[in-house]
Every structure is written in C-alpha cells, then in structure tokens.
C-alpha positions in Angstrom: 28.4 1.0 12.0 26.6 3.1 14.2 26.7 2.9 18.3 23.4 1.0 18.5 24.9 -1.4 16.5 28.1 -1.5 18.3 26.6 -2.1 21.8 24.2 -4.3 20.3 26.7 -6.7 19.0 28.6 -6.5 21.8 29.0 -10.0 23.5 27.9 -8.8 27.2 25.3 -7.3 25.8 24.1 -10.0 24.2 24.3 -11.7 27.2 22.1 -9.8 29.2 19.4 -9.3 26.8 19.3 -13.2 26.4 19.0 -13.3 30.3 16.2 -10.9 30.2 14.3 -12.5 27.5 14.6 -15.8 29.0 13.2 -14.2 32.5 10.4 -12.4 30.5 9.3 -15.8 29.0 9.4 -17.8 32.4 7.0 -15.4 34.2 5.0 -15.2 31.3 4.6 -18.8 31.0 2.9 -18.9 34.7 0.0 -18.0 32.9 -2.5 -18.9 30.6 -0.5 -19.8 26.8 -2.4 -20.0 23.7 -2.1 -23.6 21.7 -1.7 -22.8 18.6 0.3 -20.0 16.9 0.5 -19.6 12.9 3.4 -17.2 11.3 3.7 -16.1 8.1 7.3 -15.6 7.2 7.5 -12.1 4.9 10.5 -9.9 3.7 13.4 -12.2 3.3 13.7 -10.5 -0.2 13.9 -7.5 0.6 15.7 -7.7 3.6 18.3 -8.8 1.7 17.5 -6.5 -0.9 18.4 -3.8 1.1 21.5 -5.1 2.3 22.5 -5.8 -1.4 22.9 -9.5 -0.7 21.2 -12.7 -2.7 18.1 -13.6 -2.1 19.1 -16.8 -0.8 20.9 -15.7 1.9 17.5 -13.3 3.1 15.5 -16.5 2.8 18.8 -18.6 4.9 18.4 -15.7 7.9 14.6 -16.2 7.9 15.2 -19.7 8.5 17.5 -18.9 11.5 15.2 -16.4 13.1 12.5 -19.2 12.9 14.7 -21.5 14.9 15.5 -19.2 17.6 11.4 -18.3 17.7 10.9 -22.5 17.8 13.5 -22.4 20.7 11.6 -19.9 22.3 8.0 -21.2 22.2 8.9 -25.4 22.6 10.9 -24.0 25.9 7.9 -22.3 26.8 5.4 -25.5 25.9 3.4 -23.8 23.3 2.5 -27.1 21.3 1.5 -26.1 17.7 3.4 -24.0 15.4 2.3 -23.1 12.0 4.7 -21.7 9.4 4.1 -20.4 6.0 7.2 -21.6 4.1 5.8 -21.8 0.8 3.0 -21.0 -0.9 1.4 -22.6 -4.6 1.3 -19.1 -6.0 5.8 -18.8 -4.6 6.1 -21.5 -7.9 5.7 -18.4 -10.5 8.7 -16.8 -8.8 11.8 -16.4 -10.8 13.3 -19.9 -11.4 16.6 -19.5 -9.0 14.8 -18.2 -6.5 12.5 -21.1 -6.1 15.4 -23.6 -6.8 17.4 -21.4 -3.4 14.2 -22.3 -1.5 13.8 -26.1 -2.1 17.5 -26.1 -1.9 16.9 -24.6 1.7 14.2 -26.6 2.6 15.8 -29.7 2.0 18.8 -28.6 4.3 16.4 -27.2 6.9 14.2 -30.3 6.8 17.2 -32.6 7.9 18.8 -30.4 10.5 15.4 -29.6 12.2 15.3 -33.7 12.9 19.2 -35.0 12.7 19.4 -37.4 15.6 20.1 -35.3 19.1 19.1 -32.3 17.7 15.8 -29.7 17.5 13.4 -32.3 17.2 14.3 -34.4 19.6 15.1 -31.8 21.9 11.8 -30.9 22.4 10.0 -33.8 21.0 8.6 -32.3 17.7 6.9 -34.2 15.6 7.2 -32.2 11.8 4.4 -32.6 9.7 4.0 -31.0 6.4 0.9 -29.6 5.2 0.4 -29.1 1.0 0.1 -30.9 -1.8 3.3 -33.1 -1.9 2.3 -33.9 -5.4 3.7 -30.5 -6.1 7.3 -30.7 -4.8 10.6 -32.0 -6.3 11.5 -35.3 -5.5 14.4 -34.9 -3.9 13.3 -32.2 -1.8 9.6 -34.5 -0.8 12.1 -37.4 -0.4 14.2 -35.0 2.7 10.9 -34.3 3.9 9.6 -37.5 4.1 12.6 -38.4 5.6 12.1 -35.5 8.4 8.4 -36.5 8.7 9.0 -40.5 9.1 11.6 -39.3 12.1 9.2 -37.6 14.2 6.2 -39.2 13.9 6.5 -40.9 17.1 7.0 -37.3 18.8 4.2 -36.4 20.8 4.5 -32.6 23.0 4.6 -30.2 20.2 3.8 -30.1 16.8 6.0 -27.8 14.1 3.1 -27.7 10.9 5.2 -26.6 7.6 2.9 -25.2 5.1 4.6 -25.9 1.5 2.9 -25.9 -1.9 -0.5 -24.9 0.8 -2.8 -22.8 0.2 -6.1 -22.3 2.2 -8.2 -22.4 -0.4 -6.3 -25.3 -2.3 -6.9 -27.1 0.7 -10.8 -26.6 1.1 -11.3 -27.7 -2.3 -8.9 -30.7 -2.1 -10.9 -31.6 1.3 -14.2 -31.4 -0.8 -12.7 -33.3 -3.9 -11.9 -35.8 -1.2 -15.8 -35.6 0.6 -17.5 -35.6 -3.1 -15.1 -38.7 -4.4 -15.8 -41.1 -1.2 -19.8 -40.3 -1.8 -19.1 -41.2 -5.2 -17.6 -44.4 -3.6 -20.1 -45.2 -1.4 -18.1 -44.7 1.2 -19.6 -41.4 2.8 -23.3 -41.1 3.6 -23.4 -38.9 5.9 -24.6 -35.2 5.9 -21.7 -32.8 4.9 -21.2 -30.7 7.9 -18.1 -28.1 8.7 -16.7 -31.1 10.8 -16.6 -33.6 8.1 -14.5 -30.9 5.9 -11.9 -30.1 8.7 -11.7 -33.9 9.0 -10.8 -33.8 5.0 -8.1 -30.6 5.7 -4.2 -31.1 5.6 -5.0 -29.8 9.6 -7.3 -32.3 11.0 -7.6 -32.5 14.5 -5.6 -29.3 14.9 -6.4 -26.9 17.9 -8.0 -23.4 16.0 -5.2 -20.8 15.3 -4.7 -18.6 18.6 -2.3 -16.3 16.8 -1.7 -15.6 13.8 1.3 -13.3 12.9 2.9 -11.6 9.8 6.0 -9.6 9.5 7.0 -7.4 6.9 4.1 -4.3 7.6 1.8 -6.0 5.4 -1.6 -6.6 6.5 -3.1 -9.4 4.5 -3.6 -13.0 5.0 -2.4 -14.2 2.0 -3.9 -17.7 1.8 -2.6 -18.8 5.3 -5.3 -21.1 7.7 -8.2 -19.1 7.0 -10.6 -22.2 7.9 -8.6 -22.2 11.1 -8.3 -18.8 12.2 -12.2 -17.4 13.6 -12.9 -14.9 16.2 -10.8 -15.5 18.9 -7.7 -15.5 16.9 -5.3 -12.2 17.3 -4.0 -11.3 14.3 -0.9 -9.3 14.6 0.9 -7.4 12.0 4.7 -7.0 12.6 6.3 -3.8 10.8 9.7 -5.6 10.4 11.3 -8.0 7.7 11.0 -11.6 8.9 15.0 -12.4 9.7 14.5 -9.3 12.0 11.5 -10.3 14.0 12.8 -10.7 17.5 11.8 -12.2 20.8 11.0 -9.4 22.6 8.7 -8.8 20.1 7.3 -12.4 19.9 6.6 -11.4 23.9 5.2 -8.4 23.4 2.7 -10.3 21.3 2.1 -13.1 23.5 1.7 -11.0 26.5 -1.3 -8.9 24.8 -3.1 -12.4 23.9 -2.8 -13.4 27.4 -4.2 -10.2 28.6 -7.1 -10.4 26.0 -7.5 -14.2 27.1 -8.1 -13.4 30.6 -10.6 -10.4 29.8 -12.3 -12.8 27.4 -12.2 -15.4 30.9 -13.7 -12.8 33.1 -16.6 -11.6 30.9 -17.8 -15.1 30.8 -17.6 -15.4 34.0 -19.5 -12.5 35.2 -22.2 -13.3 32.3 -22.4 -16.4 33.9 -22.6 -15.1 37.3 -25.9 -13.0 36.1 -27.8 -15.9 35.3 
C-alpha cells in the first residue's frame, strides 16, 4: 500500500475530508442549483478488472458510490437525478454478467426504499424509465415493489434508466402518438410537446448536467431528447466506483458559475433594449 493510500484510509482523515466536503456543499448550495442532473455510470468492469476482482463486485461498488453521490445531492435539494443503470444494447453482454446485474438491481431496488431508509429519508419518489416488457419478472416485480413505495414521495425524484434507450424511447413515444391517431383518439397536430408528453420522462425538468465517468466521451444513448444547449456535459477520467464528491463539486461549482454568466448576459442584453 502506498502512503497516499495509508493516510487516506486513515480514520481521521476520513473525518476531516468528510467535514470539508460537507462545508463545500453547504456554501455552494447558497446559490443557484441546477434541477436536473443525469449520470451515466461507466467502468465498473474494468475497475474491477484491474483489481482482478469479478465483475460483480465492480458493478456492487458502483452502486455504493451512487448512494453516497444521492446522499450528497438530496442533502443538497437537487430534485432530479437521472442514472443510466442499464441499457437495451447491456442484454448482449455475457450471460453471468447480466444475471450479476439484475441480481443487483433487485437488491438495490429494495434497499433504496425499505421503510426508514433512503427513500424516505429524503422523500424520493423512484421511478423507472424503460421498457419493463424487457426485464425479468422477478427483478420488474422488486421494482414495482420500490416504485408502488414512493409514489407518494414528492421533493426529489431518483429516474433509473433500465432496458432505456433514447432512441427506443422516441420511437416508442411515436408508436404511441401514431396508434391513438389510429384510435381516434389524437387529432391534434404532432408537435415536440406532444412527443415529450409520450417519453418515459414526461414532465421532467431538461437535463442540467449530464456526466460520464470512465474518460469516455460519448453519449451512448442516454436523454438525448432531454439534454439541449444549456446542458454541461462533463466527462470524468475515472472508473465510476471512484468518482468522488469533491469531484461531483468541482462540477457543480463550474455549472453555477456558467449559470450566473448565462444570468448576466441576459440581463445586460436586456438592459440595451
């Protein structure tokens, strides 16, 4: 182990860094905080790749970074997450590997909304967003368990994007549009409101921040009908179970920054007419 890692792991240190992070987040919530942040969740293979370890276990430490990043943000009132946990195209994988992640899910699912615990901490509601048709039973049936359980939850909003894909959803929304004209049930003019009405993310604030560990810079398939000009897309050149908070700041602080730039140009335009 090298000294880094010693004095890293040692528990004062700890300590203090939580104390710092914690102060970090307070001041920066003062300010302006974006509504809606999307994450894709990249490298848990090869993170535990390189530490020679099953792949389950890199996709387990993924899931418990993501809870200490929802601790972070509900503390902080950030209402909508987003999180990428799995897409159509993850069913090629090899077959234990996909069977480790609905395994996971399932667990995940249930602890996320156990009576007392995350979800009710902070008032979460959990949706899922993805064709359920898709999913094993038993693993739909834990998530429909998880999603009955919140629904009366109303501050924040945890959106988990399994068997999603963007484009599976714009052409399910239009499937949907085209077989309620058939109906005679839509007569209206198709406009980009009536297809976001038809989207597994109706009446969701647009994406304020979208982020992506592992180096890669790609979208993969994640909210591309919700992300648009405003969005800061940030790409993270660390493995997903490493992703920390004082990253996450780092992050947040920039968008605040470009918000209030964004804030004052308007103004002055506005101030020369």
């Amino acid at each position: 182990m090298s000294l880094g890692s010693w004095i890293s792991a040692f528990p004062l240190f700890q300590y203090g860094n939580e104390l710092i992070q914690r102060g970090l987040y307070e001041v920066l919530a003062t300010g302006t905080l974006p509504q809606h942040i999307g994450f894709i969740m990249d490298g848990n293979r090869r993170y535990a790749k390189e530490r020679q370890v099953e792949v389950k276990e890199g996709h387990t430490s993924g899931f418990e970074s993501l809870l200490e990043l929802l601790d972070i943000l509900y503390r902080i009132k950030i209402p909508m997450i987003t999180v990428y946990a799995f897409s159509v195209e993850n069913f090629h994988r090899p077959p234990h590997e996909v069977q480790a992640i609905m395994e996971l899910v399932q667990r995940s699912v249930v602890q996320l909304c156990q009576l007392g615990d995350f979800a009710d901490q902070y008032d979460v509601q959990v949706r899922i967003l993805g064709d359920r048709s898709l999913i094993p039973p038993l693993v739909d049936a834990a998530i429909e368990t998880a999603v009955q359980r919140t629904i009366k939850n109303k501050t924040a909003v945890l959106n988990i994007c399994f068997a999603y894909t963007a484009r599976l959803d714009i052409a399910l929304s239009m499937r949907s549009i085209v077989k309620e004209s058939k109906e005679g049930r839509f007569k209206s003019p198709i406009t980009q409101q009536t297809i976001e009405q038809h989207m597994f993310s109706k009446g969701d604030p647009p994406v304020d921040i979208l982020i992506r560990s592992s180096g890669a810079q790609r979208l993969s398939d994640f909210l591309l009908w919700e992300c648009n000009d405003d969005t800061l897309i940030a790409f993270v050149d660390c493995y997903w179970p490493m992703f920390t908070g004082f990253q996450l700041f780092k992050i947040l602080l920039r968008w605040s920054l470009l918000y209030s730039t964004k804030i004052k140009r308007k103004l002055i335009y506005s101030d020369q007419n």
